[in-house]
NUTI-94996 format. One record per residue: x, y, z of N, C-alpha, C in turn; residue number from 1. Coordinates in pm, 1 decimal. Each point is the difference from the previous one (the first is absolute). Example, Ala and Ser with C-alpha at 12.3 -4.5 7.8 and 13.67 -1.06 7.14 Angstrom:
// NUTI-94996
+----------+----------+----------+----------+----------+----------+----------+----------+----------+------+
:      n_x :      n_y :      n_z :     ca_x :     ca_y :     ca_z :      c_x :      c_y :      c_z : resi :
+----------+----------+----------+----------+----------+----------+----------+----------+----------+------+
:   1319.0 :   -569.0 :    780.0 :    -89.0 :    119.0 :      0.0 :     90.0 :    120.0 :      0.0 :    1 :
:    -35.0 :    105.0 :    -72.0 :     82.0 :    119.0 :      6.0 :    -77.0 :    109.0 :     73.0 :    2 :
+----------+----------+----------+----------+----------+----------+----------+----------+----------+------+
END
This chain:
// NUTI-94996
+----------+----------+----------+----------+----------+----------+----------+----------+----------+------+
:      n_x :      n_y :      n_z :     ca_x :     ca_y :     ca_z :      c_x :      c_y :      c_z : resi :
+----------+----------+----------+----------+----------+----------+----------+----------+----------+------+
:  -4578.0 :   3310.3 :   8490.3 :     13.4 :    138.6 :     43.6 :     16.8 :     90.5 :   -122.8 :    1 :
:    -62.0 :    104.8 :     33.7 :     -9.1 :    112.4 :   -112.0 :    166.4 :     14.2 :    -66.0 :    2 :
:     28.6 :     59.7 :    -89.5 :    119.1 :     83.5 :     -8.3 :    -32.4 :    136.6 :     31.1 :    3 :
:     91.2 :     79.5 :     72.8 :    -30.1 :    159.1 :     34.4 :    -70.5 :     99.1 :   -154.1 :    4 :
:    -79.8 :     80.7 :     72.9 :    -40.9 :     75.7 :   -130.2 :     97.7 :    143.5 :    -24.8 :    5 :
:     28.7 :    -11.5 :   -132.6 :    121.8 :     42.6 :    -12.8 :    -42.1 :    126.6 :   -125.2 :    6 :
:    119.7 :     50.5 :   -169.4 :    -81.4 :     87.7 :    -12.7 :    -58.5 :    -48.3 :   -117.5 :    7 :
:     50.0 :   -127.7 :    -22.9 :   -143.2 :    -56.9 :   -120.1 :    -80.4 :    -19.2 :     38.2 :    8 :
:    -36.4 :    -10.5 :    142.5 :   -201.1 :     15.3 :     18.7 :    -23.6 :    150.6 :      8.6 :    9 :
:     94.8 :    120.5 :     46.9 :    -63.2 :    119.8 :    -62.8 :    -51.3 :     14.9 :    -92.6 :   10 :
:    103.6 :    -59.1 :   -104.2 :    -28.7 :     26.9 :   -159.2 :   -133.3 :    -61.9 :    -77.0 :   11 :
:     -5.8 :   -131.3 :    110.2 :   -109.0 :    -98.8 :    -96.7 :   -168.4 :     62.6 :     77.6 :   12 :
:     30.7 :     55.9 :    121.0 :    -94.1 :     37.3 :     67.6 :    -90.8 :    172.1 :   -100.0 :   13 :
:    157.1 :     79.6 :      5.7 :     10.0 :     92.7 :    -48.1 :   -108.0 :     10.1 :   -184.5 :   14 :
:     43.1 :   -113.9 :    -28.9 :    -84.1 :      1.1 :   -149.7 :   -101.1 :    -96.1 :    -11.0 :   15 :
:    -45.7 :    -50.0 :    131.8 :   -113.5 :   -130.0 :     11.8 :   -109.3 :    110.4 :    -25.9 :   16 :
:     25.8 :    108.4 :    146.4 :    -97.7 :     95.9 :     35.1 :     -3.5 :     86.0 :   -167.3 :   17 :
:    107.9 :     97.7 :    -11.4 :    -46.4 :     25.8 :   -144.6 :    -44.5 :    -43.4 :   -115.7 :   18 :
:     12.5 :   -130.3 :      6.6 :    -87.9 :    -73.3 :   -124.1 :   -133.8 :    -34.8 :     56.0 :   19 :
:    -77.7 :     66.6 :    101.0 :   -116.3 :    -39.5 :     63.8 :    -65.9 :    136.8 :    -47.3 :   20 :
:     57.2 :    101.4 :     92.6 :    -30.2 :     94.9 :      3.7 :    -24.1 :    103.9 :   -162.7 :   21 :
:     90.3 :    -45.4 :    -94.0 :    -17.2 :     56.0 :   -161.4 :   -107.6 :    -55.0 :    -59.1 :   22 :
:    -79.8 :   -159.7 :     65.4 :    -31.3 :    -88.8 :   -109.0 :   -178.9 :    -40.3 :     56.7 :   23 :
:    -12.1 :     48.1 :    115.3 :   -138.9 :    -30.5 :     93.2 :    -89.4 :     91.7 :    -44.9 :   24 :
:      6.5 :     47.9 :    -98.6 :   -125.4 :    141.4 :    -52.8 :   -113.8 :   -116.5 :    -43.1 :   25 :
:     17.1 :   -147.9 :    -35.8 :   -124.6 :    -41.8 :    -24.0 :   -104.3 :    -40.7 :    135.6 :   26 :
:     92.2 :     55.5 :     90.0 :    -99.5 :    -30.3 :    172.5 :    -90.1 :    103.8 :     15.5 :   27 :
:    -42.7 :     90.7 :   -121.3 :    -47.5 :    153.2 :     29.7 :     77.6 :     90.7 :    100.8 :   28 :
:    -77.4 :     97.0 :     37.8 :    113.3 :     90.8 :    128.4 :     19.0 :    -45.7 :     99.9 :   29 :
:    -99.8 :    -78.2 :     92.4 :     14.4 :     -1.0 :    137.0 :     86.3 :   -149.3 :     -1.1 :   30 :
:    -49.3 :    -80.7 :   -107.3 :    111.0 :   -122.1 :    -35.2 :    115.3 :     48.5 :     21.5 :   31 :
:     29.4 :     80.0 :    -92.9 :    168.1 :     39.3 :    -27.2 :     21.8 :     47.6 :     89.5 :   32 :
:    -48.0 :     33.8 :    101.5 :     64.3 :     67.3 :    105.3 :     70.7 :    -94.0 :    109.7 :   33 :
:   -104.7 :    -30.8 :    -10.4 :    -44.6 :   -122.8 :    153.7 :    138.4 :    -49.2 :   -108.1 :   34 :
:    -12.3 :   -109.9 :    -83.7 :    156.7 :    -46.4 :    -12.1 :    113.8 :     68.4 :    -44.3 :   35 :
:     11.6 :     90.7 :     15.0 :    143.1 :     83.5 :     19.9 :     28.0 :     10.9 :     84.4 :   36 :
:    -93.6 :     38.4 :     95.3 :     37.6 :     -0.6 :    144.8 :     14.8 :   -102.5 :     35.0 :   37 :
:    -19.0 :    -97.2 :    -10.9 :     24.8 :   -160.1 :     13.7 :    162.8 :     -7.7 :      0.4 :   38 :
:     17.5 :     -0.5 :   -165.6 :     94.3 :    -35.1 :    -31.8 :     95.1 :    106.4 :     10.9 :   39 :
:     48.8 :    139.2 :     67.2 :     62.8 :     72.3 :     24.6 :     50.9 :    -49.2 :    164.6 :   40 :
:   -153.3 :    -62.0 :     58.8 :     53.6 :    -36.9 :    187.2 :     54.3 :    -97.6 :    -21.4 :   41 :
:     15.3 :    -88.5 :   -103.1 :     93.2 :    -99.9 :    -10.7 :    126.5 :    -16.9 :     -0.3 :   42 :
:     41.1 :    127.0 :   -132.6 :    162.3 :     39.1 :     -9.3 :     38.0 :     81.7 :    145.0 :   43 :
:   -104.2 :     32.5 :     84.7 :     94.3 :    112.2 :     65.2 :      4.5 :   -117.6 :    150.4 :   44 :
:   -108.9 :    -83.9 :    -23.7 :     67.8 :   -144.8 :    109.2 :    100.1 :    -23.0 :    -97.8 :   45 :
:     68.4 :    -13.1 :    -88.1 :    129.8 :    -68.7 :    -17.3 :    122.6 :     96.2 :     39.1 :   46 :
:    -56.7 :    113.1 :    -42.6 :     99.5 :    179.4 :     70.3 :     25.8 :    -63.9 :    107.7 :   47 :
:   -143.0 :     11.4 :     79.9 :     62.4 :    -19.7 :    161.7 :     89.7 :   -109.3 :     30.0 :   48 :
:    -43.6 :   -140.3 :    -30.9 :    128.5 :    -58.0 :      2.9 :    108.6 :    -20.5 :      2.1 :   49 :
:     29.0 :     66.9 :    -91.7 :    147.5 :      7.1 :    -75.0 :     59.0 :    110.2 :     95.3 :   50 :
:    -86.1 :    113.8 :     63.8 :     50.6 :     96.7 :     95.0 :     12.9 :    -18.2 :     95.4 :   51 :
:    -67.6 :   -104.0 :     74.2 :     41.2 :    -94.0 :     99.0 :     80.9 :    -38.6 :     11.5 :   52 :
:     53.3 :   -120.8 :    -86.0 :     75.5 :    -87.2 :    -11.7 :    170.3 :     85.9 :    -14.1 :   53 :
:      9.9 :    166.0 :    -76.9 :    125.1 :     61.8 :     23.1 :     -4.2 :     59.6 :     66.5 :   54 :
:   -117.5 :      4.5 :    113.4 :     16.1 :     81.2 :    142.3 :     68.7 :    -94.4 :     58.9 :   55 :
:    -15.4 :   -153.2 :     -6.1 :     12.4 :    -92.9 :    107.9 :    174.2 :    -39.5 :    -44.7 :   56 :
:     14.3 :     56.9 :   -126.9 :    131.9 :    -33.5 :     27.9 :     60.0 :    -87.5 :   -118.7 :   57 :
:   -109.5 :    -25.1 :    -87.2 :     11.3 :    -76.0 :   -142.8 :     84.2 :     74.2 :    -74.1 :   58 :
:     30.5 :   -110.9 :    -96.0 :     78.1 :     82.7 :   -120.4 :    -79.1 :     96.7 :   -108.3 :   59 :
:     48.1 :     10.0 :    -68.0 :    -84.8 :    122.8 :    -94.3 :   -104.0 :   -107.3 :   -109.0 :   60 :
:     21.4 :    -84.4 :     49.4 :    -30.6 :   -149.9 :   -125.8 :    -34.1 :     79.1 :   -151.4 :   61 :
:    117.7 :     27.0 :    -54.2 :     23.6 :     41.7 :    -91.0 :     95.2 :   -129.1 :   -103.2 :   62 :
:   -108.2 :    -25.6 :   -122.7 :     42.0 :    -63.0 :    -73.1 :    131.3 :      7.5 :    -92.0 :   63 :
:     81.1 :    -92.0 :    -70.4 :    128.0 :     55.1 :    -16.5 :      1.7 :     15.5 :   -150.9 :   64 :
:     13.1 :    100.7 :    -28.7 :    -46.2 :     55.1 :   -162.6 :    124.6 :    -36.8 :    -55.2 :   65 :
:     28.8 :   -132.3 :    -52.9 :     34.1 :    -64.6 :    -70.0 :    -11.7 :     66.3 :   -201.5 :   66 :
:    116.7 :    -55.1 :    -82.4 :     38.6 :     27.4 :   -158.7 :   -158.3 :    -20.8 :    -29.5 :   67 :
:    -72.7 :   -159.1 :     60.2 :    -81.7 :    -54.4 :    -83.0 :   -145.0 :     32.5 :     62.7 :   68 :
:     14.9 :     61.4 :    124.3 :    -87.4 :    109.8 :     43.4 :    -56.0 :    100.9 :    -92.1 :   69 :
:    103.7 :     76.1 :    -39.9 :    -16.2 :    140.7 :    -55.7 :     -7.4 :     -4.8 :   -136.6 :   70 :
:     36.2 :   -156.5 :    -64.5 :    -58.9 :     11.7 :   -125.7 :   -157.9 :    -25.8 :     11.1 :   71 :
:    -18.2 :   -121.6 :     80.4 :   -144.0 :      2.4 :     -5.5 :    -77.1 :    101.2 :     10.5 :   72 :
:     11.9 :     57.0 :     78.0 :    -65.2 :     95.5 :     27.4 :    -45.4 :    139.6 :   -119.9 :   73 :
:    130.9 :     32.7 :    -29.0 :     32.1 :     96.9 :   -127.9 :    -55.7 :    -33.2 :    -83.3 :   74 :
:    -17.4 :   -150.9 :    -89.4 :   -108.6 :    -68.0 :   -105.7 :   -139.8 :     28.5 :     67.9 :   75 :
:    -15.3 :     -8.4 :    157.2 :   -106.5 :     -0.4 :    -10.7 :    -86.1 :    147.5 :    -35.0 :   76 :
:     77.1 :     83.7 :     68.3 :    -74.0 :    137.9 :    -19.2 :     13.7 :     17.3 :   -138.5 :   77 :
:     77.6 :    -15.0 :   -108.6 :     25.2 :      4.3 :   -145.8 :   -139.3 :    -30.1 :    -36.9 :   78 :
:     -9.0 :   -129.0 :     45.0 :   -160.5 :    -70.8 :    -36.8 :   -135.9 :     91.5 :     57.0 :   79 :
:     52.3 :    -28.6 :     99.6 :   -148.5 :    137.0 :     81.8 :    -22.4 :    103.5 :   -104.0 :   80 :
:     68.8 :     73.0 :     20.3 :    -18.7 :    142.9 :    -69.1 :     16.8 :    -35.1 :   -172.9 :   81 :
:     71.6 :    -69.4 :    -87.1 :    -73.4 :     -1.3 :   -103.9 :    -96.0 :   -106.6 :    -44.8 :   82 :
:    -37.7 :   -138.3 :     97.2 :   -132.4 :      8.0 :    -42.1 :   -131.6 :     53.9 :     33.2 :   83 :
:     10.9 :    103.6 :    156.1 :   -103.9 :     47.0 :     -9.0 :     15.8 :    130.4 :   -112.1 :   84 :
:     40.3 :     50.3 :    -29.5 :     20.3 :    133.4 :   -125.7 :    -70.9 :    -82.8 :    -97.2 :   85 :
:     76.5 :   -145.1 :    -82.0 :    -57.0 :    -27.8 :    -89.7 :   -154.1 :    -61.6 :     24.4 :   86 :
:    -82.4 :    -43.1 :     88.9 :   -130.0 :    -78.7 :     37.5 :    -67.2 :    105.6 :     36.3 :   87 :
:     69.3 :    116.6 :     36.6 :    -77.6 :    142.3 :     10.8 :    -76.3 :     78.8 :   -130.8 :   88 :
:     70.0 :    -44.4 :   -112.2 :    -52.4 :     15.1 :   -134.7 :    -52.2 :   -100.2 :    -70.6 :   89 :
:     38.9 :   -114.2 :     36.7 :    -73.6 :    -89.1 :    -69.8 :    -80.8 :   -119.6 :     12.7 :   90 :
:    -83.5 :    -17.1 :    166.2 :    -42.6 :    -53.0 :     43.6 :     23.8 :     56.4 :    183.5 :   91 :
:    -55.4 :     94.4 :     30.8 :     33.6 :     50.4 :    171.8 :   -103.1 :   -109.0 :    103.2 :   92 :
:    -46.4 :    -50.5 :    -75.7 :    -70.5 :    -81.9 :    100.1 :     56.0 :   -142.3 :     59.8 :   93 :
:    118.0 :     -4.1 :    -66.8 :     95.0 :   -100.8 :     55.5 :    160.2 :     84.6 :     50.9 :   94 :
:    -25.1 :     94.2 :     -3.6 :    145.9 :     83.7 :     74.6 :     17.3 :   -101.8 :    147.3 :   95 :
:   -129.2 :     23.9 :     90.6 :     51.8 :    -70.7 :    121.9 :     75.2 :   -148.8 :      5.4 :   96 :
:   -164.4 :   -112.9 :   -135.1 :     98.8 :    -86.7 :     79.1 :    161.0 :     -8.6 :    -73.4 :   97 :
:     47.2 :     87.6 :    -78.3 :    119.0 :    -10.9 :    -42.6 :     82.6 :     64.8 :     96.6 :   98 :
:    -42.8 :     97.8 :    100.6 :    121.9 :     -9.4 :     95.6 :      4.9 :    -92.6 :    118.9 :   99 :
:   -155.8 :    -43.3 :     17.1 :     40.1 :   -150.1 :     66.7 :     49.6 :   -114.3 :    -37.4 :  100 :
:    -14.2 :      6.6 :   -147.5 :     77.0 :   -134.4 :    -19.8 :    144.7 :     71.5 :    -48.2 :  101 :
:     74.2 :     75.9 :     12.6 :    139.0 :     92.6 :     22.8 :     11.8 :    -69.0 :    129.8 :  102 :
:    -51.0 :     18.3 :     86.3 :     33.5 :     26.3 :    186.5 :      5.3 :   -171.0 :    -23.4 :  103 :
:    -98.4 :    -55.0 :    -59.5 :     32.5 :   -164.1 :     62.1 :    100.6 :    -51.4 :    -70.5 :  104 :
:     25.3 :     38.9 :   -139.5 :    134.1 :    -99.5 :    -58.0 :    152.3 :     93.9 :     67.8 :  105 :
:    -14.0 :     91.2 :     82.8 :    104.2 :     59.6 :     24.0 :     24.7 :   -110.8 :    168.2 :  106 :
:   -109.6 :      2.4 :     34.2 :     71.0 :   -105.5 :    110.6 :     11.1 :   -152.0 :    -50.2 :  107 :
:     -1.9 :    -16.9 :    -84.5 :     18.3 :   -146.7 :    -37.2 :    119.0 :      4.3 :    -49.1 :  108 :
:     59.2 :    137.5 :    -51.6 :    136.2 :     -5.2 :    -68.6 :     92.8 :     41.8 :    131.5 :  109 :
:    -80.2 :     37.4 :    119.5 :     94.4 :     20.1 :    121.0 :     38.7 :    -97.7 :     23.4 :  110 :
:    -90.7 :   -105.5 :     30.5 :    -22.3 :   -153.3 :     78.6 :    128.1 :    -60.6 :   -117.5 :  111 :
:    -30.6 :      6.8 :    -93.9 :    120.4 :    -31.0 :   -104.9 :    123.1 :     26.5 :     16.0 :  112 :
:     43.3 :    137.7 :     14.6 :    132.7 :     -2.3 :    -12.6 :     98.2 :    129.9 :     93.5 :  113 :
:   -125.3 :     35.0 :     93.9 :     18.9 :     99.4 :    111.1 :     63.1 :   -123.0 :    151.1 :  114 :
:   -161.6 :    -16.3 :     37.0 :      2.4 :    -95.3 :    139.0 :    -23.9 :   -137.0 :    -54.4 :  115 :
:     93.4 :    -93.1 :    -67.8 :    -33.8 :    -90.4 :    -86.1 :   -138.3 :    -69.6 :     90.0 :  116 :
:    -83.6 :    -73.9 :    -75.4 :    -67.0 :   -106.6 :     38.0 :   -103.9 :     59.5 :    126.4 :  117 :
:     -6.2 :    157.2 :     24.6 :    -61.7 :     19.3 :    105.0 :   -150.8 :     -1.4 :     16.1 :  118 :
:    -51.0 :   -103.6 :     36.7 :   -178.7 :    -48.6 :    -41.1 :    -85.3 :     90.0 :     61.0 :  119 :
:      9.1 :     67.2 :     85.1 :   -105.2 :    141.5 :     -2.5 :     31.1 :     73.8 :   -142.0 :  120 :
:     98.3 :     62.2 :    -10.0 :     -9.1 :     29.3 :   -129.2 :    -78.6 :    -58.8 :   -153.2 :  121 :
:     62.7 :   -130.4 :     46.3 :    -40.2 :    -59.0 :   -168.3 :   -164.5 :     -9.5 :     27.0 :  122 :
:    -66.8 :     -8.5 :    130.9 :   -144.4 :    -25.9 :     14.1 :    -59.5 :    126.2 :    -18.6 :  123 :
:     64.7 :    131.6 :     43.4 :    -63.5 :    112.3 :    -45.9 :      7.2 :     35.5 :   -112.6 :  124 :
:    119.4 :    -42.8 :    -53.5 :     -3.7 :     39.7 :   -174.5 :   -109.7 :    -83.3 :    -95.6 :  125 :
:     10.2 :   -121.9 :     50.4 :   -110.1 :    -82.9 :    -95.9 :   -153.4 :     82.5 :     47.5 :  126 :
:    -34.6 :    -12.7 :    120.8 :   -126.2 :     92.5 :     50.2 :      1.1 :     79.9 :    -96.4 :  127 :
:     35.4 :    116.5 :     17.8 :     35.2 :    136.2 :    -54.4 :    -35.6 :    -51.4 :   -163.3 :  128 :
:     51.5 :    -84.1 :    -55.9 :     -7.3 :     -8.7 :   -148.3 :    -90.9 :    -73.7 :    -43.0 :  129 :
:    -86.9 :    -99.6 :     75.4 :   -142.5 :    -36.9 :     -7.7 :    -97.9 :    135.8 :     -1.3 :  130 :
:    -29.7 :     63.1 :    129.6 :    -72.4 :     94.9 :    -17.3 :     26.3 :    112.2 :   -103.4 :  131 :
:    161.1 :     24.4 :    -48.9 :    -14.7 :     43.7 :   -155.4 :    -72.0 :      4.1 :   -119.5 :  132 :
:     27.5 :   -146.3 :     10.2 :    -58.3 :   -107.1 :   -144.2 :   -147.2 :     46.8 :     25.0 :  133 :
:    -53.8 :    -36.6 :    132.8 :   -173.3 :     38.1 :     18.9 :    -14.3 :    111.2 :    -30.8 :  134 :
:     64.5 :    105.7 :     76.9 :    -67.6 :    166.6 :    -86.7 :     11.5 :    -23.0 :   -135.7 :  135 :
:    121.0 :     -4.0 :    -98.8 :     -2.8 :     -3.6 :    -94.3 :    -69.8 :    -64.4 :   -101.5 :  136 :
:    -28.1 :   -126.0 :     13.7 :   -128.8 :    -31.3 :    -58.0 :   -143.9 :     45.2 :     11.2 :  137 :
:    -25.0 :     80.2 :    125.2 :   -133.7 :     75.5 :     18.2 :     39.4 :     95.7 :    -55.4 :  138 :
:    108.7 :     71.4 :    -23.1 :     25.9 :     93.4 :    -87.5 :    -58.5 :    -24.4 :   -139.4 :  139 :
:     82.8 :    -94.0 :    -70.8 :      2.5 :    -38.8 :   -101.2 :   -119.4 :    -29.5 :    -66.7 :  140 :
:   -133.1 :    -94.7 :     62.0 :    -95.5 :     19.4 :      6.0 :    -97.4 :     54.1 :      0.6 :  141 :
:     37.3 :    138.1 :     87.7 :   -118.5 :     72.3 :     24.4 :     36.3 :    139.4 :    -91.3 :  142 :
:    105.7 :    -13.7 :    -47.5 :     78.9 :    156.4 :    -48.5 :    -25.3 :    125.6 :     94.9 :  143 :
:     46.1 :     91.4 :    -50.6 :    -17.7 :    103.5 :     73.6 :    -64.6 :     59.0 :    134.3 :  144 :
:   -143.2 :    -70.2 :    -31.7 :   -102.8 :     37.3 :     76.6 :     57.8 :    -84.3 :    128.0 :  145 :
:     95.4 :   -120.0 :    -28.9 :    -21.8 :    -68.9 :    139.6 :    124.4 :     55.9 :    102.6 :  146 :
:     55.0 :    116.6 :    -19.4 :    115.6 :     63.0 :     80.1 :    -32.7 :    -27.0 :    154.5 :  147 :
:   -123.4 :     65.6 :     32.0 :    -49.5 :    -30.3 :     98.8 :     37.8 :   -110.8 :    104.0 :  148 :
:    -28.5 :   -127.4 :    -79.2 :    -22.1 :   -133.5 :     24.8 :    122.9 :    -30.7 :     39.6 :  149 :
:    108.3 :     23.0 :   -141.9 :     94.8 :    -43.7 :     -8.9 :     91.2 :     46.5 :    105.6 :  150 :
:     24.8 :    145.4 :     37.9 :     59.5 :     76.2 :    109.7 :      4.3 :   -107.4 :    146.7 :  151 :
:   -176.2 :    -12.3 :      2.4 :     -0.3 :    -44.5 :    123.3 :     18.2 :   -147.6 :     17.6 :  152 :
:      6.2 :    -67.6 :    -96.4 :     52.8 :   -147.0 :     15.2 :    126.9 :     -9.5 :     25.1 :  153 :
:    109.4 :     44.6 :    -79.7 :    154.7 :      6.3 :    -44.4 :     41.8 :    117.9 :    133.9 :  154 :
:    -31.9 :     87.5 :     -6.9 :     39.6 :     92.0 :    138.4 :    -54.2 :    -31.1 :    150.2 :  155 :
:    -72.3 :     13.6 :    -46.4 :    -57.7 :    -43.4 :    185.9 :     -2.4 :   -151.2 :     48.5 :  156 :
:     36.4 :    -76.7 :    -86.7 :     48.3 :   -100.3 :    -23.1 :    136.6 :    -47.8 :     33.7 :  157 :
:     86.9 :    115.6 :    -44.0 :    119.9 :    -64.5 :     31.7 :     59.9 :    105.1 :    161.5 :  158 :
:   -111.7 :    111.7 :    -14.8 :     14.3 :     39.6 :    129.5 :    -25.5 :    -65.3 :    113.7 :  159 :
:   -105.3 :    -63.1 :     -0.7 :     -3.9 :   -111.1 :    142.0 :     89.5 :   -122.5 :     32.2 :  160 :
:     49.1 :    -22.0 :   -140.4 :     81.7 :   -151.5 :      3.2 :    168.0 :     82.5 :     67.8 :  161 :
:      9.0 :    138.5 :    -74.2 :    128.8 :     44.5 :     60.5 :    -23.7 :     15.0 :    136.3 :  162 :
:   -113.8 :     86.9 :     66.5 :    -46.5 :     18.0 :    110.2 :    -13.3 :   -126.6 :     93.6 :  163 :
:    -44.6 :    -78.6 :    -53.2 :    -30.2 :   -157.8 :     72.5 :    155.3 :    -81.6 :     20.9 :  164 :
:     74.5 :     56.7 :    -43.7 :    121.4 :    -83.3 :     15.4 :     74.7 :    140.0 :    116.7 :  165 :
:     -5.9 :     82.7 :     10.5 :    107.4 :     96.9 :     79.9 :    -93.6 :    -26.3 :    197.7 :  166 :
:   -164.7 :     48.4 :    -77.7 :    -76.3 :     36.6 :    124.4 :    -21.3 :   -111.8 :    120.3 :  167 :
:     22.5 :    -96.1 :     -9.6 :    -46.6 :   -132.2 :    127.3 :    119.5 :     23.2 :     24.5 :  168 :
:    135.6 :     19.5 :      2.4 :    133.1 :    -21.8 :    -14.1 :      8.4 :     93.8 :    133.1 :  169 :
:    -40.1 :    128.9 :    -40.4 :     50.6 :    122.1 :     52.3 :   -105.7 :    -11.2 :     99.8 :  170 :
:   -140.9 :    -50.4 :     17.0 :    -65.0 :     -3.3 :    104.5 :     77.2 :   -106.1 :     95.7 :  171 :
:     35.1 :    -86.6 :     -0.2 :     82.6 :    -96.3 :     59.0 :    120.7 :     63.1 :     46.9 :  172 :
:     68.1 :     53.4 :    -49.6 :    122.1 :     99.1 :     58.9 :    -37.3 :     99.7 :     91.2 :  173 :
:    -79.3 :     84.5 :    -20.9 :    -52.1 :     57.5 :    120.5 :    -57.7 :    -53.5 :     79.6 :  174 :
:    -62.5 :   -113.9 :     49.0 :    -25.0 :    -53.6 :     62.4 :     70.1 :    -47.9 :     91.1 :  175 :
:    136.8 :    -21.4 :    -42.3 :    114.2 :   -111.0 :     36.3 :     67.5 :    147.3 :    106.7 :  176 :
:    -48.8 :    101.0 :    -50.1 :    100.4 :     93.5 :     34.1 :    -64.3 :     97.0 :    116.4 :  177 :
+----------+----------+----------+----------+----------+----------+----------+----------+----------+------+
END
């Protein structure tokens, strides 16, 4: 049985869809559209869920922001924002997968020392930091010119894997409901 969707599938839903939606410009227009809209009806099946589930009487499934919570987290945006500043000047064609591979070692350091040992986590963080490593070497490879490429491997990439883990969940909950 599922666990209830709570507000880390907002969150993971919340930035599946935005890492789709920033990173799909290599689908041309009607591509990028068609999957934004994709991946926007996805997060807002996880909305509904979750609005369900505190109509029906659920808790707020609100995670418990824990010392080792809020450091992780705090390193992580540290990292976000200055390595995209610095990859913004000196290689922008790997900015993305450096905030995907941010987003994946930040849940591996959750699974670590947040929700010890928690294996959705540690499986999305390793995910998340494979498809890193891949943009970044098409980065690396292709230099500059391959932003394109790279965007949509490492972003839209880790948008479906975030998306693919919240969306069957939340279709199943409404269902149930």
């Amino acid at each position: 049985m599922d666990r209830p969707i709570d507000v880390g599938d907002l969150v993971g839903a919340g930035f599946g869809a935005l890492f789709v939606v920033l990173n799909a410009g290599l689908l041309g227009p009607i591509g990028h559209v068609v999957t934004a809209v994709a991946a926007v009806a996805c997060a807002a099946t996880t909305v509904l869920a979750y609005v369900r589930r505190r109509r029906a009487g659920g808790d707020a499934g609100m995670f418990p922001l824990t010392r080792s919570y809020q450091v992780v987290v705090a390193i992580e945006v540290v990292a976000l924002f200055g390595g995209t500043a610095l990859l913004g000047r000196l290689a922008p064609q790997l900015s993305v997968p450096w905030v995907v591979l941010v987003v994946g070692v930040h849940f591996l350091a959750l699974a670590r020392w947040w929700l010890v040992g928690a294996r959705p986590f540690l499986v999305l963080g390793a995910v998340l930091t494979v498809i890193a490593v891949v943009g970044a070497v098409i980065g690396v490879v292709g230099g500059p010119a391959s932003a394109p490429l790279t965007a949509f491997v490492a972003g839209v990439g880790a948008g479906v894997v975030m998306l693919g883990g919240t969306t069957p969940r939340a279709v199943r909950s409404l269902r149930r409901t």
